[in-house]
C-alpha positions in Angstrom: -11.6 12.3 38.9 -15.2 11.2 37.5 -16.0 7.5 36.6 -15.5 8.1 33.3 -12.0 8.8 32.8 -9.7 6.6 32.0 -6.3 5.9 33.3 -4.5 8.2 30.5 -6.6 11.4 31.4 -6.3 10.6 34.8 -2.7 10.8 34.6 -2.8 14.0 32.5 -4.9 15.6 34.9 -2.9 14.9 37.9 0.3 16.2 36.1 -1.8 20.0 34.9 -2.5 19.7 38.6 0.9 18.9 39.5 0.0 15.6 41.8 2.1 13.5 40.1 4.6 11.3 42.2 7.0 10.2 39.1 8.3 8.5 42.0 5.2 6.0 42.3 5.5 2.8 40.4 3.3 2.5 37.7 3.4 6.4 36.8 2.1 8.1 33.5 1.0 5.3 31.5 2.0 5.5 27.8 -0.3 6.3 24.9 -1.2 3.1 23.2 0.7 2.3 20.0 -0.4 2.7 16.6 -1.4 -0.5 14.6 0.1 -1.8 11.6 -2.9 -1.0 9.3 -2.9 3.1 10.9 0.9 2.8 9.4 -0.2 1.3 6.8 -3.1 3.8 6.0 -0.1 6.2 6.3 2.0 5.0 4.2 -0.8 4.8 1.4 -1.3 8.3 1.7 2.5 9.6 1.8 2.7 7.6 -1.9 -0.2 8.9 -3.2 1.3 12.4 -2.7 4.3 11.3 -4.0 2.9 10.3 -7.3 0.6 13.1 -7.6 4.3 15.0 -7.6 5.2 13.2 -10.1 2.5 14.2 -12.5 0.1 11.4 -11.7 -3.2 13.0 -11.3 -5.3 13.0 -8.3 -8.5 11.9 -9.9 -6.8 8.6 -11.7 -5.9 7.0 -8.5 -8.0 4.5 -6.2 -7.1 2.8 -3.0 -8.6 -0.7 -2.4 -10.4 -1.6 -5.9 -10.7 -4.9 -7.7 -8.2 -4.8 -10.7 -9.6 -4.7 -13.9 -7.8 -6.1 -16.9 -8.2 -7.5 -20.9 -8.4 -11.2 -21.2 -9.5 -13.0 -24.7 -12.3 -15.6 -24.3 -12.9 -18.5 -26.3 -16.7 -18.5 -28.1 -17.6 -20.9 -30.5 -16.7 -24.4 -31.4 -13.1 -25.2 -31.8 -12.3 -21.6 -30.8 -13.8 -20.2 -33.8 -13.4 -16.7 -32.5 -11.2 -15.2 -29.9 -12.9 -11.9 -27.9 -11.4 -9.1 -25.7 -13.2 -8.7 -22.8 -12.9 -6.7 -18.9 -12.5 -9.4 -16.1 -12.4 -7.8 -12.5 -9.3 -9.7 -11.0 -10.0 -11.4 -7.1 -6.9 -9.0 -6.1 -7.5 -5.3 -4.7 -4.0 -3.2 -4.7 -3.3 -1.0 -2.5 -3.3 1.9 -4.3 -3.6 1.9 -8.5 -4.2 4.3 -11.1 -2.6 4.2 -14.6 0.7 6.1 -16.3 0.1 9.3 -17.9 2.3 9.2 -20.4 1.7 5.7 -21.6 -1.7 4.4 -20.0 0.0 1.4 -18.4 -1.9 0.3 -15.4 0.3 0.7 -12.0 -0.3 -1.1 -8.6 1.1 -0.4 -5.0 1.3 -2.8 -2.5 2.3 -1.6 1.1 2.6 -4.6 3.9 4.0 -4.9 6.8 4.0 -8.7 6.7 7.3 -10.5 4.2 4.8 -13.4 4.1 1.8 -11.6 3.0 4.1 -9.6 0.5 5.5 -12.6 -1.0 2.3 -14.5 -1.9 1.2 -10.8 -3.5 4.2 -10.7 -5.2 3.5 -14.5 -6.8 0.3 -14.1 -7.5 0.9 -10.9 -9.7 2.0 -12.6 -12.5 -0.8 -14.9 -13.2 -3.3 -12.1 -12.7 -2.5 -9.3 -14.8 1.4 -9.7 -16.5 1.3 -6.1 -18.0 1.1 -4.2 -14.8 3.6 -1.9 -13.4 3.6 -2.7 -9.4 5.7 -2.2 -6.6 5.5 -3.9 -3.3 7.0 -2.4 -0.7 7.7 -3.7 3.0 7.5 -1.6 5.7 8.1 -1.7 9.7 4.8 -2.6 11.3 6.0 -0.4 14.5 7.1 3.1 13.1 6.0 2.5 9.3 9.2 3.2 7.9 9.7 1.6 4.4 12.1 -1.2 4.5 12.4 -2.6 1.0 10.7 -2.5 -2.4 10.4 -4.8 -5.4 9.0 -3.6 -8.6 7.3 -5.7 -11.1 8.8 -4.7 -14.9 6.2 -5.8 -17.1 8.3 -5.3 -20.6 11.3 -7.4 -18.9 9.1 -9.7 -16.6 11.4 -9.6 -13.6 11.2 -8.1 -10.3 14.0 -6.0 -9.0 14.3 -5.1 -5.2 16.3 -1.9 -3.3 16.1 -0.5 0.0 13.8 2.1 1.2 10.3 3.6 -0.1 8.9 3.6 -4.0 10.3 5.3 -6.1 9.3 7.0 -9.7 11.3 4.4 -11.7 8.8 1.5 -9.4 5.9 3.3 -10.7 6.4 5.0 -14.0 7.6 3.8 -17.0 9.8 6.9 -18.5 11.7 8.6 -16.0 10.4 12.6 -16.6 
């Protein structure tokens, strides 16, 4: 075995070479684990196919962009006149992209921290109400959805279910 190698390919080389006393404490050292973000990452991924599925296309979705969104401005004395304009929100979804069939903006959230979620969740609202999003938790060792609450913008309430996003999260109509 060279200087080089670490204690991983050490171990596999011993075992092609079959040296390997399973008997010895210590014995063939694990892989390391995969971090929360990798599941993360994952996770983004596995939704993004999803959607595409549902007839979301490929080229309308982003990963980790400022959200842009309408917001009148006051100009003029006393408010004379009220203007539209595009301010780029602080906040950077997951994923987002916007419903075919009726041009509503939709936001993904994945986290594998409740805490982190939750202050996502609340700070929705006050950034852009007429987003469709859904936040879902997952397990920050195997990256297994746990739960997911879906912002309803025409209702203004959050509901929550078990498991992964779903099209009804995401989309406004179900097709």
């Amino acid at each position: 075995m060279g200087k080089t190698s670490d204690r991983f390919t050490d171990a596999v080389m011993q075992e092609l070479a079959d040296e390997v006393d399973y008997a010895r404490p210590g014995g063939i050292p694990r892989p390391p684990a995969l971090s929360a973000l990798h599941h993360q990452v994952q996770r983004w991924g596995q939704i993004m196919r999803r959607m595409r599925q549902w007839g979301v296309p490929a080229g309308t979705m982003g990963t980790e962009q400022p959200q842009p969104y309408l917001r009148p401005r006051v100009v003029g004395p006393r408010g004379a006149r009220r203007l539209e304009r595009w301010i780029t929100a602080g906040n950077q979804p997951d994923i987002q992209t916007l419903d075919p069939r009726t041009g509503r903006r939709v936001a993904v959230e994945v986290d594998t921290d409740p805490i982190e979620l939750a202050r996502k969740m609340a700070m929705l609202p006050q950034v852009n109400p007429q987003v469709r999003a859904a936040f879902e938790l997952i397990d920050r060792t195997t990256g297994r959805p746990i739960e997911t609450h879906a912002w309803n913008p025409l209702t203004r309430t959050f509901s929550t279910h078990a498991g992964g996003v779903q099209r009804r999260d995401v989309l406004d109509f179900e097709w």
